[in-house]
PyMOL Python script that loads the backbone (N, CA, C, O; Angstrom):
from pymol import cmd

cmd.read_pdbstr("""\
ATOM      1  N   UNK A   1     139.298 178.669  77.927  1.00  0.00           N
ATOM      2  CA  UNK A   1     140.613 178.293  78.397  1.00  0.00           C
ATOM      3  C   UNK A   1     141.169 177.174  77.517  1.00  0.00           C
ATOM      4  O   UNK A   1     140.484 176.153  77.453  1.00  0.00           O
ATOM      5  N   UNK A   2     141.955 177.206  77.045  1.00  0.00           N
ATOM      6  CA  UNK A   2     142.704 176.918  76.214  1.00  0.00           C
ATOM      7  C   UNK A   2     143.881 175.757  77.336  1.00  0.00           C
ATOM      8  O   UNK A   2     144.363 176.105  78.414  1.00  0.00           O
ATOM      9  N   UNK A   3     144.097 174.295  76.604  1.00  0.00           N
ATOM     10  CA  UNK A   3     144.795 173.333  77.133  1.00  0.00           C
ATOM     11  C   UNK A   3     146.242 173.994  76.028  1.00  0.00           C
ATOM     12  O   UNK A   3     146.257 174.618  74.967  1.00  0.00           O
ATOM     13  N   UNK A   4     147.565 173.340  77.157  1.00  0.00           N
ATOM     14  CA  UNK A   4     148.707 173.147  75.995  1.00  0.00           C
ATOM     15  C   UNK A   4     149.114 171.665  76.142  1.00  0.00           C
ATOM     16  O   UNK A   4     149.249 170.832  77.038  1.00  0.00           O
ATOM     17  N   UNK A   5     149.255 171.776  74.646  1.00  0.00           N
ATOM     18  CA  UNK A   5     149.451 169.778  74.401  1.00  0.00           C
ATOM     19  C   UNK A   5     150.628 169.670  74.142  1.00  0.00           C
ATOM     20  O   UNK A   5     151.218 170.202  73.202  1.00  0.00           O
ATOM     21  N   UNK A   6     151.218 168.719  75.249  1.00  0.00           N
ATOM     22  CA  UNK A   6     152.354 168.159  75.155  1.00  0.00           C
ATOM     23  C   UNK A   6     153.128 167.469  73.989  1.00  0.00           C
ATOM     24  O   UNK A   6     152.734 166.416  73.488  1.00  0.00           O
ATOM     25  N   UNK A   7     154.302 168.154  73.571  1.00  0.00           N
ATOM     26  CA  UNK A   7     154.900 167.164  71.969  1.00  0.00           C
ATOM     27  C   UNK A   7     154.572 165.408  71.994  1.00  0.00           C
ATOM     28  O   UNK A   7     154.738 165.250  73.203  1.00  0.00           O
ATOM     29  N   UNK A   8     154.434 164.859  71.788  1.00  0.00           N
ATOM     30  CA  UNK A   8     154.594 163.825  71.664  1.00  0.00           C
ATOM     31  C   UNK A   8     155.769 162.808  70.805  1.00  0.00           C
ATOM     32  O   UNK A   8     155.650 162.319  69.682  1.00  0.00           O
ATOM     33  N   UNK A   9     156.667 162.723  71.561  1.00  0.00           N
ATOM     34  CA  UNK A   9     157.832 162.118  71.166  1.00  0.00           C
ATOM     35  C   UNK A   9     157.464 160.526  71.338  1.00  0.00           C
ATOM     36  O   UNK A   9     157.857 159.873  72.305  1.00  0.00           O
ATOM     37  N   UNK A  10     156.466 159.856  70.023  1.00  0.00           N
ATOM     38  CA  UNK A  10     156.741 158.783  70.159  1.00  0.00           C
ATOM     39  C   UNK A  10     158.048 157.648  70.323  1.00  0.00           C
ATOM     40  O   UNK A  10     159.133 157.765  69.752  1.00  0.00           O
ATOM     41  N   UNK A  11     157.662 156.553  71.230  1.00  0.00           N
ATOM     42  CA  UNK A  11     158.817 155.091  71.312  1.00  0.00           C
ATOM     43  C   UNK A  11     158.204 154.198  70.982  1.00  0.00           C
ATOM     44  O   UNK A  11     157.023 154.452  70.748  1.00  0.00           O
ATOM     45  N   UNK A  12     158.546 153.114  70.844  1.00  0.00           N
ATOM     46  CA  UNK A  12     158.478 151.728  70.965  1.00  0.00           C
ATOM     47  C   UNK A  12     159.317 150.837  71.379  1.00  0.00           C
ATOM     48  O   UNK A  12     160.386 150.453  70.906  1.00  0.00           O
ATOM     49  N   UNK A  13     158.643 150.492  72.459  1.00  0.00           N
ATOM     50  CA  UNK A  13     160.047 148.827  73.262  1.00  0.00           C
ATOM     51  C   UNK A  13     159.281 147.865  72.591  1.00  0.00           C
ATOM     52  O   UNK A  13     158.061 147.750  72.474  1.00  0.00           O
ATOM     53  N   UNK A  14     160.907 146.701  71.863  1.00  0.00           N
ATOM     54  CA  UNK A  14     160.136 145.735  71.225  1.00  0.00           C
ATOM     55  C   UNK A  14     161.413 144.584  71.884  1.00  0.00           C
ATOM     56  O   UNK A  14     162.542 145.053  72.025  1.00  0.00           O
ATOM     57  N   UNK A  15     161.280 143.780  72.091  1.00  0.00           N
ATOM     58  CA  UNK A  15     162.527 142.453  72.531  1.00  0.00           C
ATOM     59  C   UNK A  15     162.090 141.372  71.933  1.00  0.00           C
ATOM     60  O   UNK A  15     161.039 141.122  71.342  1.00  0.00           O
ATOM     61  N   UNK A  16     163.098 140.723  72.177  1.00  0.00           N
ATOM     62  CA  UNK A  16     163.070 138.840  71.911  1.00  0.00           C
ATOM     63  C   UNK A  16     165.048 138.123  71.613  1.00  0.00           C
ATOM     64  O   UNK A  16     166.150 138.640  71.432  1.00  0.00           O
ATOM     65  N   UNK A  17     164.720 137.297  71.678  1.00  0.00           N
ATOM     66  CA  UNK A  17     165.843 136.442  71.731  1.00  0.00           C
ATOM     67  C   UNK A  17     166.875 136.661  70.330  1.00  0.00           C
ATOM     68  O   UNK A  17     166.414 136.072  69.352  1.00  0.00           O
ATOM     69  N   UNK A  18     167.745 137.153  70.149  1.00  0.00           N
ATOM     70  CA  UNK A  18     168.898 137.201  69.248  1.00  0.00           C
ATOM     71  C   UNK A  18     169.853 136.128  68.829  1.00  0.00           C
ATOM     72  O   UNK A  18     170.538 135.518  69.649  1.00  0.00           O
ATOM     73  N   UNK A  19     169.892 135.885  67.417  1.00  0.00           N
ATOM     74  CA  UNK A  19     171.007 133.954  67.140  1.00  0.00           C
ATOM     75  C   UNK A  19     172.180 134.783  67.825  1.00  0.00           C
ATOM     76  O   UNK A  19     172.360 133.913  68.678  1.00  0.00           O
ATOM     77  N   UNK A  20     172.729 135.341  68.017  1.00  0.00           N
ATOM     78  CA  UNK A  20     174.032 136.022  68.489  1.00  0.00           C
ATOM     79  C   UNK A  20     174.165 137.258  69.044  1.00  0.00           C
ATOM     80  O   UNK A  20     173.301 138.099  68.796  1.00  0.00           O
ATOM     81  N   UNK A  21     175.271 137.578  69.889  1.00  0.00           N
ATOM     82  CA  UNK A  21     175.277 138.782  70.709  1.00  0.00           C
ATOM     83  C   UNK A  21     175.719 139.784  69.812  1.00  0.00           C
ATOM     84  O   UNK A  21     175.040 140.785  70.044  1.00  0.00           O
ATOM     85  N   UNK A  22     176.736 140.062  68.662  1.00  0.00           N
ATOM     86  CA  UNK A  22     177.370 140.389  68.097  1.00  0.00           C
ATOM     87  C   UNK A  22     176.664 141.131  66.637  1.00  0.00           C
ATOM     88  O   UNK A  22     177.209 141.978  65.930  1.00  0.00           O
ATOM     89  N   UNK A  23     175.413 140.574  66.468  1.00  0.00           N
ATOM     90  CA  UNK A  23     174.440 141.550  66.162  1.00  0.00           C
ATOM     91  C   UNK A  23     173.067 141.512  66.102  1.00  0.00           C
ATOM     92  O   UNK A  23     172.631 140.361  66.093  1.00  0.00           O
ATOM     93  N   UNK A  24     172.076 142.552  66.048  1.00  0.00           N
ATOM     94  CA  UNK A  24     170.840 142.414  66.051  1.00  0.00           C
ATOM     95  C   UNK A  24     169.827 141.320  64.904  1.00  0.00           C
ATOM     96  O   UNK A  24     169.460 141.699  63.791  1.00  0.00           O
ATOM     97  N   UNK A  25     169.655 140.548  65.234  1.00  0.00           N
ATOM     98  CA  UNK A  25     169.109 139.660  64.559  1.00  0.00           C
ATOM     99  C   UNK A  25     168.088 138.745  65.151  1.00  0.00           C
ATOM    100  O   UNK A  25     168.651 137.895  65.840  1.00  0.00           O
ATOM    101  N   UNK A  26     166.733 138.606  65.130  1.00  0.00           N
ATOM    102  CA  UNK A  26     166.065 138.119  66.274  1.00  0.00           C
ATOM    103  C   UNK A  26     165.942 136.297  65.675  1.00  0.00           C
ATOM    104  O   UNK A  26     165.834 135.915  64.510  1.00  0.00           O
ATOM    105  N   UNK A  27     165.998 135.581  66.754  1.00  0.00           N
ATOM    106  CA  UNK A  27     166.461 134.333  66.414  1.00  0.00           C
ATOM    107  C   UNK A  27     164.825 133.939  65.575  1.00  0.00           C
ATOM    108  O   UNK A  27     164.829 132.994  64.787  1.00  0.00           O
ATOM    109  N   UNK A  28     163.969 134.442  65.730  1.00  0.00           N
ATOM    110  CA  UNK A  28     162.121 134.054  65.494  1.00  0.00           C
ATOM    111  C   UNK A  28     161.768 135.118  65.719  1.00  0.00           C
ATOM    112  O   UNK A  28     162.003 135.615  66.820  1.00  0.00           O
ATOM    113  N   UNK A  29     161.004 135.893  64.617  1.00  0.00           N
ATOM    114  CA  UNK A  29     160.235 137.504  64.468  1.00  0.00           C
ATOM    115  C   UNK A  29     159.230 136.790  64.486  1.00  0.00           C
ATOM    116  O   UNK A  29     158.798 136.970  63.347  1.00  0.00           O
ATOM    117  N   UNK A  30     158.353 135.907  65.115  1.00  0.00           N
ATOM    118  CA  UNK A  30     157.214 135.553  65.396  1.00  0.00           C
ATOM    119  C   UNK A  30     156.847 135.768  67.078  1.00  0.00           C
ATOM    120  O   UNK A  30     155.795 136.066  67.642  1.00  0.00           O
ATOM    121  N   UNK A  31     157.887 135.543  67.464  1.00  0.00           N
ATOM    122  CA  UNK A  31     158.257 135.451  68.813  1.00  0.00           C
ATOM    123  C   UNK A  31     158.771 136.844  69.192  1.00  0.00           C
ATOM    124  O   UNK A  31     158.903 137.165  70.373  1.00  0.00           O
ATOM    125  N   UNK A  32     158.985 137.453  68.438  1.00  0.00           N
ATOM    126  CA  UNK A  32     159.383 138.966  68.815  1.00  0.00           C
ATOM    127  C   UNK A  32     158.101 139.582  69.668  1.00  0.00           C
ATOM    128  O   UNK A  32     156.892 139.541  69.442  1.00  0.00           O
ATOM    129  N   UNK A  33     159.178 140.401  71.166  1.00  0.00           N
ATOM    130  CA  UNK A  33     157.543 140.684  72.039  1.00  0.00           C
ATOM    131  C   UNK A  33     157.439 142.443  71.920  1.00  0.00           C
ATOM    132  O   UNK A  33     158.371 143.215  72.146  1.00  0.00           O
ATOM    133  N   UNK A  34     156.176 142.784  71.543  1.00  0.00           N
ATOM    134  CA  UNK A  34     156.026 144.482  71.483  1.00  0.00           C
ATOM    135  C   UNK A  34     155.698 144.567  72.578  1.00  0.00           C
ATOM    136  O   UNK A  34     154.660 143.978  72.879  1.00  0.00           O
ATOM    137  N   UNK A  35     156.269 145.160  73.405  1.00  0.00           N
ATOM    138  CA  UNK A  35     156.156 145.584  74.938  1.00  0.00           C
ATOM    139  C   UNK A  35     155.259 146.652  75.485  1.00  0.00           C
ATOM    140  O   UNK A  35     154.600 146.611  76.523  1.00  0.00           O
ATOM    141  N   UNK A  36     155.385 147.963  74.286  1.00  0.00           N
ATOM    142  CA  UNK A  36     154.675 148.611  74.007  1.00  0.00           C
ATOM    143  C   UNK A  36     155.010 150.265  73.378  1.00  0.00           C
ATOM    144  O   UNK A  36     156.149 150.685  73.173  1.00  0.00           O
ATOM    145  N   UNK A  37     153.924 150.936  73.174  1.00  0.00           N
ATOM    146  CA  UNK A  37     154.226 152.502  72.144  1.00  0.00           C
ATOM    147  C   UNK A  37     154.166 153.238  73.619  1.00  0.00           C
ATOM    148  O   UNK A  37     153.363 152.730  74.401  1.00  0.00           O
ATOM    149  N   UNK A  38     154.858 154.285  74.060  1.00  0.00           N
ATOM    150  CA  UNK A  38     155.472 155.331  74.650  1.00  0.00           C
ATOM    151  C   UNK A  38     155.199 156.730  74.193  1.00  0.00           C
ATOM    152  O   UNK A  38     155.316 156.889  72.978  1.00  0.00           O
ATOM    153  N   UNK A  39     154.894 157.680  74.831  1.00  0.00           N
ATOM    154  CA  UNK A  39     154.965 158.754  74.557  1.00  0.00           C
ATOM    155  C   UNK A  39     156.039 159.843  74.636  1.00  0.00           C
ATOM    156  O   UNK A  39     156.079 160.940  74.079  1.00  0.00           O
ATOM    157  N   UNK A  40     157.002 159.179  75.576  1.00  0.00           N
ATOM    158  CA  UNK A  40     157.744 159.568  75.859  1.00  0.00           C
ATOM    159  C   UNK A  40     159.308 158.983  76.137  1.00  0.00           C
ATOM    160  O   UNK A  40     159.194 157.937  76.777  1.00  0.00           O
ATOM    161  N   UNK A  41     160.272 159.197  75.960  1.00  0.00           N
ATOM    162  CA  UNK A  41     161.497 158.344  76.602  1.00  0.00           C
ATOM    163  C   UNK A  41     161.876 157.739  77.532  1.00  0.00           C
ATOM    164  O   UNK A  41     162.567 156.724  77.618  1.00  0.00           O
ATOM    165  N   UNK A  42     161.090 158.819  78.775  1.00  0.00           N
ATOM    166  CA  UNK A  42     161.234 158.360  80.316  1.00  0.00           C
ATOM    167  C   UNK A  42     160.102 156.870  80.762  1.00  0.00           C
ATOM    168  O   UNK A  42     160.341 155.989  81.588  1.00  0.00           O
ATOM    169  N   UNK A  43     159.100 156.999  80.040  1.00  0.00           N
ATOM    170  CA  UNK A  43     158.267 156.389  80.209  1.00  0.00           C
ATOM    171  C   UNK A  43     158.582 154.770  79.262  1.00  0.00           C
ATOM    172  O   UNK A  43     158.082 153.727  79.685  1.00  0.00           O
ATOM    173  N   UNK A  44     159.302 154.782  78.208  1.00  0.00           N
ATOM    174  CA  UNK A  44     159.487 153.871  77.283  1.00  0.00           C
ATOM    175  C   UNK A  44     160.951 153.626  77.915  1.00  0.00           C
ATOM    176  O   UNK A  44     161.355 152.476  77.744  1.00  0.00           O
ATOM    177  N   UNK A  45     161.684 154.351  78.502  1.00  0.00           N
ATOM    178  CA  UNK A  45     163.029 153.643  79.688  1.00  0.00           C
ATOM    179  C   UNK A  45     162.592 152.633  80.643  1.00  0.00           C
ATOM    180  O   UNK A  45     163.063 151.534  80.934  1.00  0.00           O
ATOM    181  N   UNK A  46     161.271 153.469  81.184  1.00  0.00           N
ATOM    182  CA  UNK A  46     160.819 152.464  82.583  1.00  0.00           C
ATOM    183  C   UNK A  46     160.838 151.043  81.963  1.00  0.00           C
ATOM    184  O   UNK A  46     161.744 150.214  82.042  1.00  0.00           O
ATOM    185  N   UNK A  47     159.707 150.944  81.364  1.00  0.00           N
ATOM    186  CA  UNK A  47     159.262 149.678  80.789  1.00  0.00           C
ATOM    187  C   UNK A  47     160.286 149.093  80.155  1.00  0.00           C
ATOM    188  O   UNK A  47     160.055 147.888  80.247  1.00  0.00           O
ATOM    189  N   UNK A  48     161.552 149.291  79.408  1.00  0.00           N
ATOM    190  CA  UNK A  48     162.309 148.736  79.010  1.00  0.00           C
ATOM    191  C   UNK A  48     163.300 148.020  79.829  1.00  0.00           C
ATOM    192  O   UNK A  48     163.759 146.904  79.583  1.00  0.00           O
ATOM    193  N   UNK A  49     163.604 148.838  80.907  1.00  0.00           N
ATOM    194  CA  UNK A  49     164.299 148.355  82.103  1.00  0.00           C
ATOM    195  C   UNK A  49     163.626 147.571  82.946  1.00  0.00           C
ATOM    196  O   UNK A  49     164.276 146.760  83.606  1.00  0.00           O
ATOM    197  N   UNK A  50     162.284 147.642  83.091  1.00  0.00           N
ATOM    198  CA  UNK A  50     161.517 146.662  83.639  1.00  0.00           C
ATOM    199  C   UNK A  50     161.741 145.041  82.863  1.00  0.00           C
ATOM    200  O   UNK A  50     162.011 144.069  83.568  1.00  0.00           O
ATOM    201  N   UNK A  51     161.576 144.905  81.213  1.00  0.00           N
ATOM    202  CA  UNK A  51     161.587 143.838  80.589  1.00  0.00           C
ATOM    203  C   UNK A  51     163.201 143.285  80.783  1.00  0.00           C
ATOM    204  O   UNK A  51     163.395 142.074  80.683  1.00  0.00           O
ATOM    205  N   UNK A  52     163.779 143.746  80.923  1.00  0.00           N
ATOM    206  CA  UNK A  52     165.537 143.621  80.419  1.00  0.00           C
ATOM    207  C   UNK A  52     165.786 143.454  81.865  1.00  0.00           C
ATOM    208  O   UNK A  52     166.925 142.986  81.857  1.00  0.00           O
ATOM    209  N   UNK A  53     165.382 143.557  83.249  1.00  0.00           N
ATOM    210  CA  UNK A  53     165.663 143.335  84.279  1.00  0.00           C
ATOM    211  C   UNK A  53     165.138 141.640  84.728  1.00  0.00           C
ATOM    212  O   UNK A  53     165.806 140.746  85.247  1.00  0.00           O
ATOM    213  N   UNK A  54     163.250 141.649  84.160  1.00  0.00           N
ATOM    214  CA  UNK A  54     163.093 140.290  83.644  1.00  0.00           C
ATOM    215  C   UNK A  54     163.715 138.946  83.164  1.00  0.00           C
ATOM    216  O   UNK A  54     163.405 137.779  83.400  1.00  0.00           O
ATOM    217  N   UNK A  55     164.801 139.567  82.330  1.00  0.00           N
ATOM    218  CA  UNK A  55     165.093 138.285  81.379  1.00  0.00           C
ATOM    219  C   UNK A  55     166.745 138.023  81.654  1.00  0.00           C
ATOM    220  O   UNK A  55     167.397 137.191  81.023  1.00  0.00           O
ATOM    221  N   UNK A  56     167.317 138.929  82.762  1.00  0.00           N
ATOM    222  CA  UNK A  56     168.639 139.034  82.748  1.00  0.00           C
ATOM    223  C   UNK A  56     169.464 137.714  82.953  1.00  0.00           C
ATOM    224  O   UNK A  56     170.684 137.878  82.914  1.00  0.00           O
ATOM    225  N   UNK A  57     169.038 136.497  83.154  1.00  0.00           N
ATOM    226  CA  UNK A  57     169.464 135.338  82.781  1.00  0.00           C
ATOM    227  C   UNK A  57     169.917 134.738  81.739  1.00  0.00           C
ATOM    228  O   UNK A  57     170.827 133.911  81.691  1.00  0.00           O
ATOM    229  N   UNK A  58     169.039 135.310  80.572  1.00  0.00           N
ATOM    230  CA  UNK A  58     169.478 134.825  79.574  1.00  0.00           C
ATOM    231  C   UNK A  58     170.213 136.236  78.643  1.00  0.00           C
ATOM    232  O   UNK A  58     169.657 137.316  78.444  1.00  0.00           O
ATOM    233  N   UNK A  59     170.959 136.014  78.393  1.00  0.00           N
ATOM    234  CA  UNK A  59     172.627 137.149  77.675  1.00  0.00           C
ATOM    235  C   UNK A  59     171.602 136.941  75.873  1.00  0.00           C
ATOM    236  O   UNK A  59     171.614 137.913  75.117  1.00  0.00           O
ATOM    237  N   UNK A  60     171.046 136.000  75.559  1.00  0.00           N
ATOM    238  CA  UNK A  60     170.652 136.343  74.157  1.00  0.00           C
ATOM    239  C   UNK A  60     169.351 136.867  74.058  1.00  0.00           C
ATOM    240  O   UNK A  60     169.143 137.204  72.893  1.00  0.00           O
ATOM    241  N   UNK A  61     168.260 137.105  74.893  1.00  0.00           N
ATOM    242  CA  UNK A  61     167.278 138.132  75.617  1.00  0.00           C
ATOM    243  C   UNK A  61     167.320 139.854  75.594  1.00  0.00           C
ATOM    244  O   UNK A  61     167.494 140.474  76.644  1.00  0.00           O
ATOM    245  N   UNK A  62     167.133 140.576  74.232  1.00  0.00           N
ATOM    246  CA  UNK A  62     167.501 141.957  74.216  1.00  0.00           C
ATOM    247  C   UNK A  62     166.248 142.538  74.343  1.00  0.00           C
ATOM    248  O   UNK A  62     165.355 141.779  73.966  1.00  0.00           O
ATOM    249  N   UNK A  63     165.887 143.568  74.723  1.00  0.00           N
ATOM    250  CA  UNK A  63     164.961 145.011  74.340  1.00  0.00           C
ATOM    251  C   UNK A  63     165.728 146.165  74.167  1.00  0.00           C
ATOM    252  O   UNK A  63     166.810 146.606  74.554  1.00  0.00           O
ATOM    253  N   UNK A  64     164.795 146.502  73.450  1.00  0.00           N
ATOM    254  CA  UNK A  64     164.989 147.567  72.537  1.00  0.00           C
ATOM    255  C   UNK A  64     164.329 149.314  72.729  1.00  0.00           C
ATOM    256  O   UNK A  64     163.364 149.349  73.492  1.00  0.00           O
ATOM    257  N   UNK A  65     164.701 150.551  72.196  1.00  0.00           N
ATOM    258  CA  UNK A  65     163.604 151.331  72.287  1.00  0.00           C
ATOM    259  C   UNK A  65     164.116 151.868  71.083  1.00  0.00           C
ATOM    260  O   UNK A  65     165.173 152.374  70.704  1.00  0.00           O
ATOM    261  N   UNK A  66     162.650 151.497  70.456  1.00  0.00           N
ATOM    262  CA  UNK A  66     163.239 152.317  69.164  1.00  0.00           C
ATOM    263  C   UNK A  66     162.415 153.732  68.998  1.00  0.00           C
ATOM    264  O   UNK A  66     161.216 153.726  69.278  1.00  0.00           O
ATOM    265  N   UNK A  67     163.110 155.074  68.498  1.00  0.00           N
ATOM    266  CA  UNK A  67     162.273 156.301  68.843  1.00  0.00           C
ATOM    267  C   UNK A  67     161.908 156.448  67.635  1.00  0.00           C
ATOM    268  O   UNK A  67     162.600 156.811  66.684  1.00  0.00           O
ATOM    269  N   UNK A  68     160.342 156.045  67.665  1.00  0.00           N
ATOM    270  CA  UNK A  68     159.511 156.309  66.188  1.00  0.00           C
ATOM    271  C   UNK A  68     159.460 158.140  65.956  1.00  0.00           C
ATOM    272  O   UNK A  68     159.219 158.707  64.890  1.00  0.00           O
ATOM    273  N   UNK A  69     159.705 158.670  67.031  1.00  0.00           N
ATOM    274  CA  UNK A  69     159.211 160.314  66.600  1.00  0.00           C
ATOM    275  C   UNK A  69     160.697 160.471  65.281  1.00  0.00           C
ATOM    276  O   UNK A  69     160.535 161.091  64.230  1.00  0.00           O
ATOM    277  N   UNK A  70     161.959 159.821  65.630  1.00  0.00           N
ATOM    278  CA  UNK A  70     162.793 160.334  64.489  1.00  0.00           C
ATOM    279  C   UNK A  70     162.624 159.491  63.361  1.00  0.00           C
ATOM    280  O   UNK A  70     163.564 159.523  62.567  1.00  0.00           O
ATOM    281  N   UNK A  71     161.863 158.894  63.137  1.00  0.00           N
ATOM    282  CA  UNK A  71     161.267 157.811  61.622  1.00  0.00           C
ATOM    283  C   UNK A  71     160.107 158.588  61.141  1.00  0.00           C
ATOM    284  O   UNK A  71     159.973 158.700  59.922  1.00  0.00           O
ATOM    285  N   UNK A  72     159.090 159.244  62.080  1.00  0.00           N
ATOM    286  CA  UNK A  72     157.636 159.653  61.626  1.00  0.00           C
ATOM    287  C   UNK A  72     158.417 161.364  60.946  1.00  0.00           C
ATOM    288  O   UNK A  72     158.161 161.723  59.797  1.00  0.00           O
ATOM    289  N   UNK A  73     159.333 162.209  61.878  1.00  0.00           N
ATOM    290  CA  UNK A  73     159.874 163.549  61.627  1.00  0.00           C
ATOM    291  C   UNK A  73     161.267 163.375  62.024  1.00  0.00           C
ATOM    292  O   UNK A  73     161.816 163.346  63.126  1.00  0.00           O
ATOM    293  N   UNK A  74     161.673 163.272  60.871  1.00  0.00           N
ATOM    294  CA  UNK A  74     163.297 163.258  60.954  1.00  0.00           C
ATOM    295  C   UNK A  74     164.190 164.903  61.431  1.00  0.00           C
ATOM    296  O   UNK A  74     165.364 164.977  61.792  1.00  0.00           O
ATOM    297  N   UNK A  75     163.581 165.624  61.341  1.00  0.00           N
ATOM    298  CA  UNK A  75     164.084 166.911  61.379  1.00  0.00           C
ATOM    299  C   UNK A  75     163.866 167.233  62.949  1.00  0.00           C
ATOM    300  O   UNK A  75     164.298 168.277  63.437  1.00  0.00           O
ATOM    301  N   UNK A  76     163.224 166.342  63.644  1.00  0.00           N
ATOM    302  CA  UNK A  76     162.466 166.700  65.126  1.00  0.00           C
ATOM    303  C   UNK A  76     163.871 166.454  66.167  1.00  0.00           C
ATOM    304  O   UNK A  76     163.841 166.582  67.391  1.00  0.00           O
ATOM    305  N   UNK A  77     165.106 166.066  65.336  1.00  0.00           N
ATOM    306  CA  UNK A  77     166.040 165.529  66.395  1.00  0.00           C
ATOM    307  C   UNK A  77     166.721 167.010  66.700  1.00  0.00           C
ATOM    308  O   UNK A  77     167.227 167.066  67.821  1.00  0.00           O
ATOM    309  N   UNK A  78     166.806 167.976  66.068  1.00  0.00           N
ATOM    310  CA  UNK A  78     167.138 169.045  66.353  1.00  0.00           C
ATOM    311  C   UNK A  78     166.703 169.968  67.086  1.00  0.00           C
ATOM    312  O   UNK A  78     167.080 171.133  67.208  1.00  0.00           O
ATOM    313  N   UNK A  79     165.490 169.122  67.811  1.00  0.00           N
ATOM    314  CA  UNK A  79     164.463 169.955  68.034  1.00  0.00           C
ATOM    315  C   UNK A  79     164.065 169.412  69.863  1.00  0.00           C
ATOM    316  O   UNK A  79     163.401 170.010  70.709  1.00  0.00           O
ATOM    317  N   UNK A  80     164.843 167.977  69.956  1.00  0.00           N
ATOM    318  CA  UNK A  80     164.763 167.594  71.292  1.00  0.00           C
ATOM    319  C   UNK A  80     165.855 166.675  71.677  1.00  0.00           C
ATOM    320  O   UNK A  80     166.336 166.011  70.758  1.00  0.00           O
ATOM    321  N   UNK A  81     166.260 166.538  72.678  1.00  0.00           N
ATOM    322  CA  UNK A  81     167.309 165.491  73.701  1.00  0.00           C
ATOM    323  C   UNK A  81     167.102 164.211  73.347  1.00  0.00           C
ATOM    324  O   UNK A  81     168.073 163.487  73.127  1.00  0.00           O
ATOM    325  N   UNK A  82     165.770 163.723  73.234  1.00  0.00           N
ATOM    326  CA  UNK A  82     165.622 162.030  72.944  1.00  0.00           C
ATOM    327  C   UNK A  82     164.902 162.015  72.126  1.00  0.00           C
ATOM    328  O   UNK A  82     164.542 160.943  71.640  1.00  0.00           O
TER     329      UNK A  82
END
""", "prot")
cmd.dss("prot")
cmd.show_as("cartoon", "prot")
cmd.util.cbc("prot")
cmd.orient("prot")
């Protein structure tokens, strides 16, 4: 019996504090926090909305999801929703 393996549409949530709202620029990439790698979108939403619900006090406090599956296979966007 034979398993079927799920695509794996890697993410990554990464945040930290921005010098300005107006563009992405992290005020200290030392301090930048990896939240973590995702397999999926839904799963790399949760956690992102979890961190960004965290920090909603402070307006220069961003996360991020960045979708490594379209950096690792660029051609894969044709191929799925997220």
């Amino acid at each position: 019996m034979s398993e079927t393996v799920q695509p794996q549409l890697l993410h990554l949530v990464i945040g930290g504090e921005l010098l300005d709202l107006d563009h992405v620029t992290f005020k200290d990439l030392d301090k930048v926090e990896v939240v973590g790698l995702f397999p999926n979108y839904a799963t790399a939403y949760a956690a992102w909305k979890s961190k960004a619900q965290q920090t909603v006090d402070n307006a220069h406090m961003r996360y991020f999801i960045v979708h490594l599956h379209r950096l690792l296979d660029p051609g894969q966007d044709s191929k799925s929703a997220h």
